[in-house]
N, C-alpha and C positions, 0 to 999 in steps of 0.2 A: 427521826428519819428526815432526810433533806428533801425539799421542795422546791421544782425549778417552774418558770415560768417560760411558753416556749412559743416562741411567733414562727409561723411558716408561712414563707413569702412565695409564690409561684403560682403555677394553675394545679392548685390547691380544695378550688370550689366545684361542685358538681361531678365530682370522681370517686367517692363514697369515703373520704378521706377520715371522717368524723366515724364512723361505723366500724372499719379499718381501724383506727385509733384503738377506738373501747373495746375490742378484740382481742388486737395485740396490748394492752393497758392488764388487760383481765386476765390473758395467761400470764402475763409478768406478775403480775401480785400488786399491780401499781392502783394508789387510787388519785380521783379527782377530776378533772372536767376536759371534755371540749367545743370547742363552738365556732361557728364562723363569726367573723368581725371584716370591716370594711376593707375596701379596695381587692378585694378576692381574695384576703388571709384566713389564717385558722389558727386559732390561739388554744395553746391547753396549756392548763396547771396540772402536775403531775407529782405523787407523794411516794419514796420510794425510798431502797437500803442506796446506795452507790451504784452496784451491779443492776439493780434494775431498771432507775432512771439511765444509764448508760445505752442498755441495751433501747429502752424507749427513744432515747435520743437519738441514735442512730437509723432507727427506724422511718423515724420521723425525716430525716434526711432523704431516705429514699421515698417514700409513702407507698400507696397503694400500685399496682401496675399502670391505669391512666394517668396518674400523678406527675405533676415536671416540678420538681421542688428545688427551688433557685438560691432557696438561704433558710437559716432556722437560728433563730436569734434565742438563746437560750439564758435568763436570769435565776440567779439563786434567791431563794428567799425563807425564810424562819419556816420553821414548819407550819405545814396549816395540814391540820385532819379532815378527811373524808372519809363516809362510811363507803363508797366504792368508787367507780369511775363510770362517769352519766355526761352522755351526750345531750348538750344543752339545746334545744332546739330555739332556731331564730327564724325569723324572714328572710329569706334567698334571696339574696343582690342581683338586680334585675339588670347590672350594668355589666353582664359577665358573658 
């Protein structure tokens, strides 16, 4: 199964965007991670048939209802296994 790698740029942080994620992640069938990372991104790895990362991808586009999602930079990469999909918890960017 193929794995993409997926930056989303926007006001992205503090919208439940990561929660939203492994939601929609867990009814797709999809597995692997998401987290926030700097500048008020949110980065997930996502492991899937075609149709599932697709539909993930798209989703990810729009995100949650607060969500304003300005770009989603999505990379292919080897496969990498995950036993589900888990919301990485980090420290909230205090510059947000």
């Amino acid at each position: 199964m193929p794995t993409v790698n997926l930056l989303v740029k926007g006001k992205v942080q503090g919208v439940f965007f990561r929660t939203a994620a492994k939601d929609v992640a867990d009814k797709l069938g999809i597995s692997g991670w998401v987290k926030y990372i700097s500048e008020g991104r949110v980065e997930a790895m996502a492991t899937g048939n075609e149709n599932q990362l697709q539909q993930f991808i798209e989703w990810c586009r729009r995100g949650p209802e607060k969500a304003v999602v300005k770009d989603v930079i999505v990379t292919p990469l080897t496969e990498q296994k995950f036993d589900n999909f888990e919301v990485i918890l980090g420290e909230y960017p205090k510059d947000i």
